[in-house]
C-alpha positions, 0 to 999 in steps of 0.5 A: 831323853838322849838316844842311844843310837846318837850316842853311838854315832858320836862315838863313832865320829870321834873314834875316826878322829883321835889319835890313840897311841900310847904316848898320846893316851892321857892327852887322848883322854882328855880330848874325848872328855872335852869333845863330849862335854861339848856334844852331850853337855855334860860335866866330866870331872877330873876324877872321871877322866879315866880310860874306865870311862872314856878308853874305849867305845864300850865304856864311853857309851856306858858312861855317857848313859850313866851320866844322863840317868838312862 
């Protein structure tokens, strides 16, 4: 089972590392899929690299949940 208060703390690391202006923002969301595809080893598709959920904190950490069943 995946601790929530881990997912946060990832969350939060990477938040402090992107570069989230406009003109970088699909570029953005790409990195946030590969960076939580290595931590939490998961598999994000295509279709599920959207800013629904990966564009921010909130929906990233409900999307990483989702993906693991909690």
């Amino acid at each position: 089972m995946i601790d929530e208060k881990y997912i946060q703390t990832c969350i939060n690391e990477l938040s402090s590392i992107k570069d989230t202006s406009d003109n970088k923002r699909e570029v953005s969301l790409i990195e946030t899929a590969l960076f939580i595809e290595d931590i939490f080893t998961i598999v994000i598709t295509d279709e599920e690299i959207s800013t629904e959920n990966l564009g921010n904190s909130g929906n990233l950490l409900n999307f990483i949940k989702k993906k693991y069943g909690v």
